[in-house]
N, C-alpha and C positions, 0 to 999 in steps of 0.2 A: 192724683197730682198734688203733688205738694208747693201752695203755693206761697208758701218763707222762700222760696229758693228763685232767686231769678233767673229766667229763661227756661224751668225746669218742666218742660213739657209733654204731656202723654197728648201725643199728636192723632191714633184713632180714638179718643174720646174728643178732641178739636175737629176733627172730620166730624165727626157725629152731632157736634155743638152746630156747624156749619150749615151741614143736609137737615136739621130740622128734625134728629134722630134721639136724643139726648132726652134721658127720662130731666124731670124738675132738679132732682140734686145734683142731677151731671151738667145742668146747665151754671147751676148756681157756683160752681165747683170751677166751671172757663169764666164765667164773671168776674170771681173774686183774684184769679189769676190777674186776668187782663188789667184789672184795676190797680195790682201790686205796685207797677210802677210802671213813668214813660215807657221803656226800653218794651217792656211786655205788651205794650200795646204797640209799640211802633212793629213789632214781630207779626203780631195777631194780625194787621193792617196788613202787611206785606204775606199771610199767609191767605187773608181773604180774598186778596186781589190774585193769586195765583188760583182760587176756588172759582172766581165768579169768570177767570179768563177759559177756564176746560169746563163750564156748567153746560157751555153751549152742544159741545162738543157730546157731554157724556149722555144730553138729553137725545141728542140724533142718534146716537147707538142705540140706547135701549127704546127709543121709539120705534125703532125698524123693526117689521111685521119678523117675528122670530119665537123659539118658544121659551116658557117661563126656564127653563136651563140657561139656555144661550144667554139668556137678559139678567141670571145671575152671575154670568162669566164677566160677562160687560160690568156688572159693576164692581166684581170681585176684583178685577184687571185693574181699573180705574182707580180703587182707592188704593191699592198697594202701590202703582205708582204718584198717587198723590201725597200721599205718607211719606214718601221717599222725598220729594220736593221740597214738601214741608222740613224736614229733618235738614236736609240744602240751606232754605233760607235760616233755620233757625243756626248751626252753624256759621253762617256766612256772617251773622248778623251779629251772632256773640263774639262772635275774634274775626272783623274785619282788617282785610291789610294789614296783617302781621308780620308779613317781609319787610313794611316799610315805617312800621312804627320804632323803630330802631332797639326795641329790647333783644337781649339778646338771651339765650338759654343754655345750660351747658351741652344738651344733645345737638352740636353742630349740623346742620344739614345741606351737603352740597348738593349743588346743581351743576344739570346738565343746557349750555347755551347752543344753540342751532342758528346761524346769521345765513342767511341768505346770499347773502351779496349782490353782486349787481344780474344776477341771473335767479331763475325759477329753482326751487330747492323742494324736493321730494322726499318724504319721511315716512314712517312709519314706528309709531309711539311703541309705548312699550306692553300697550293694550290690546294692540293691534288696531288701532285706532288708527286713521292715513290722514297728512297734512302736506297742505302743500303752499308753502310760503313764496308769498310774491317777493320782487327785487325790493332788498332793503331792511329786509324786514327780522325780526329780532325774538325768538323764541328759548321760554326759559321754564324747566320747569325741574323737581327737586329729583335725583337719583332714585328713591326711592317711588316715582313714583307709578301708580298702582298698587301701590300694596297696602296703605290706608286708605288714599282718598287720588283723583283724578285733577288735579290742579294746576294750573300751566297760567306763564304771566307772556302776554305776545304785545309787542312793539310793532306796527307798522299793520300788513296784512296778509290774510291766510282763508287757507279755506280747509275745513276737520270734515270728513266723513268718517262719526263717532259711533266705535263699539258701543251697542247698546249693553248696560249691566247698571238694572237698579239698586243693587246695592251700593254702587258708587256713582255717582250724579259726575257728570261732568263738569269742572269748572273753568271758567277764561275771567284772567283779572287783565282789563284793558284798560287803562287809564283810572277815569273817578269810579267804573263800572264794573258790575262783573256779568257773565253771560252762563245760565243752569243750559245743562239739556243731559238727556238720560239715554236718545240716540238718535241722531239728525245728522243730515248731510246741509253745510251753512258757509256763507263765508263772512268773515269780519275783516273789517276795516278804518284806522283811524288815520287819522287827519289832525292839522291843530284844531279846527274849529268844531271839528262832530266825529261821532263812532258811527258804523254802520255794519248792519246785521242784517245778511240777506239770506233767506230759508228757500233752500232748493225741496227738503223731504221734511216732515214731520214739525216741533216746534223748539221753541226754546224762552226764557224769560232772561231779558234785561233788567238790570235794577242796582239801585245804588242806596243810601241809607236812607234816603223820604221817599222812593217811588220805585216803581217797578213798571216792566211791558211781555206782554206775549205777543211772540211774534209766529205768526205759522206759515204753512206751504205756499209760497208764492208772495209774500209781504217781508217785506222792509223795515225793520224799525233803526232809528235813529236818535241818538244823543245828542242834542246842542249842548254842546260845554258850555259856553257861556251864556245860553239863558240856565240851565241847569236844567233840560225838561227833556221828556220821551215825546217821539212823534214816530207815527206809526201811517205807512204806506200799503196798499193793498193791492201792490203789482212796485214790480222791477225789471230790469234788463238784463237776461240771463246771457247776454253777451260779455257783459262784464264780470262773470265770474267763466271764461273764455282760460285764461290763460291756467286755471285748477283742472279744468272737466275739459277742455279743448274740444267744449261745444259749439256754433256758430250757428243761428241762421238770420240770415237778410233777405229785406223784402223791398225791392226796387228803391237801393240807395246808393247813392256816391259810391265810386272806386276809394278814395282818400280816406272814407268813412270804415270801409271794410277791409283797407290796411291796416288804420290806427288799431281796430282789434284784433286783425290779424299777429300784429306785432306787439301784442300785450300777452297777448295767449302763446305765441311761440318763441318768443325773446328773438324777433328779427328786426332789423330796418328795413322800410320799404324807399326806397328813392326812385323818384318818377323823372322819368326824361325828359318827358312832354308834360309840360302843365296842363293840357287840354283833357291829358286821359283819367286826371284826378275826376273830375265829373263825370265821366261815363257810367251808368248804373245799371244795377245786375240783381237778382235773386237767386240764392241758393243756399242752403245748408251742409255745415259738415261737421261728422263726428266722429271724433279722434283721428283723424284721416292726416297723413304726413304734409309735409309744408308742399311738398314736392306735387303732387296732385290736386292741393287746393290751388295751387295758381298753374295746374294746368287746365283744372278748369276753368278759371280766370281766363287763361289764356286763348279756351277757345269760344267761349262766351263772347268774349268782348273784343274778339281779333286784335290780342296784344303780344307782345316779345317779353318774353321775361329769361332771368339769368341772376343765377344764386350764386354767390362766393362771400366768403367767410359770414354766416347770417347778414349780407345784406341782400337783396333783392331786389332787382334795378328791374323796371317796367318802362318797356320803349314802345313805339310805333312800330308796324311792321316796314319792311324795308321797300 
């Protein structure tokens, strides 16, 4: 590692610095780096925080009753894709927001924009990667892309069920924030006042230039803009990513209630006849199942009239 050079970093000798692996000179040799300047420590910082967030993780594999093979797999697996992360932040970190620093280069790079509109918009990247933008929402990323790097800039919100390939990390620039993952199914979503990162499979890391978050299977992390801080949830409502996976289940709750995501998840109106029948409450799940048979079985659940025309769906008494 040569360290005159800033950010110049041989990242399995910094794994090895990390795990407590590093003979005396290989350690003296990350020292003298880290020390080079701010910028190299603020990196080091944001690479140990992505160490000490999979430490937990990598010690439950290899402590699982297995043989000395297997437990070399586990950590063989484990450091190439931390290597790979590492490599992520260290790019991120050395040319942040570079679409928005306003220099310009002479190699032009067009993009391709994907808007939404006022309805659900279905994709599939050039990776083979699937996204699925809710109403509104603003997806941008450069023509080329996949063929250096994985990087897409999203407005509004979405949900990527991402090809896994470590050689190219995946990146989302959202706002002050950017979102790694290598291969997760997730949805994002911002707001003026917070971003939100909800992890249906696997993880991903938040982070912006003083902090970072890992977020994994079944947790939530979140960005308050204006305190400028990560907050991390350890459950969420996978009904709210409804309208991506057209999953649903409820468990003895309001009819109004399991409209409102009915009609987030299938781009319909639901308009109720009777006020009375918003309160009636029901348990049932459905997956991917058409509009058309979820409110029949609404319909015979809760002895109600229902009638679709042009996505609205009016819910009456019976006669």
């Amino acid at each position: 590692m040569d360290v005159h050079k800033e950010n110049n970093i041989d990242f399995e000798l910094l794994a090895k610095y990390l795990s407590g692996e590093s003979t005396p000179e290989e350690a003296i040799e990350v020292d003298d780096w880290i020390s080079y300047s701010a910028n190299n420590r603020r990196v080091f910082e944001q690479v140990s925080l992505a160490w000490q967030g999979t430490a937990e993780d990598v010690a439950e594999r290899v402590n699982r009753p297995a043989s000395p093979h297997k437990i070399n797999i586990y950590r063989v697996g484990i450091a190439a894709s931390l290597l790979v992360l590492f490599g992520a932040l260290w790019l991120i970190v050395r040319s942040p927001q570079n679409e928005h620093s306003g220099n310009s280069t002479s190699n032009a790079v067009s993009y391709i924009t994907k808007r939404a509109g006022k309805g659900i918009l279905r994709d599939t990247l050039p990776d083979r990667s699937t996204v699925v933008q809710n109403a509104n929402s603003v997806l941008r990323y450069p023509s080329d892309f996949n063929a250096a790097n994985r990087e897409l800039h999203l407005g509004g919100e979405a949900w990527f069920d991402v090809m896994p390939n470590a050689a190219k990390p995946f990146l989302i620039d959202i706002g002050k924030i950017r979102v790694i993952v290598l291969g997760t199914s997730f949805n994002v979503q911002q707001s003026s006042s917070r971003i939100e990162v909800s992890v249906n499979t696997g993880s991903v890391m938040m982070l912006n230039e003083l902090d970072s978050l890992i977020v994994k299977t079944g947790q939530k992390g979140i960005y308050d803009i204006k305190e400028n801080k990560f907050i991390l949830l350890n459950s969420f409502n996978f009904n709210d990513l409804g309208y991506a996976t057209q999953k649903l289940s409820f468990e003895n709750i309001p009819l109004k209630e399991i409209a409102a995501q009915i009609e987030k998840a299938y781009g319909v109106t639901v308009v109720f006849r009777n006020e009375k029948l918003k309160y009636l409450t029901m348990s049932s799940s459905f997956d991917n199942n058409s509009i058309t048979y979820i409110f029949d079985v609404i319909s015979v659940t809760l002895h109600v009239n229902y009638k679709i025309n042009n996505n609205v769906v009016y819910i009456s008494s019976p006669q």
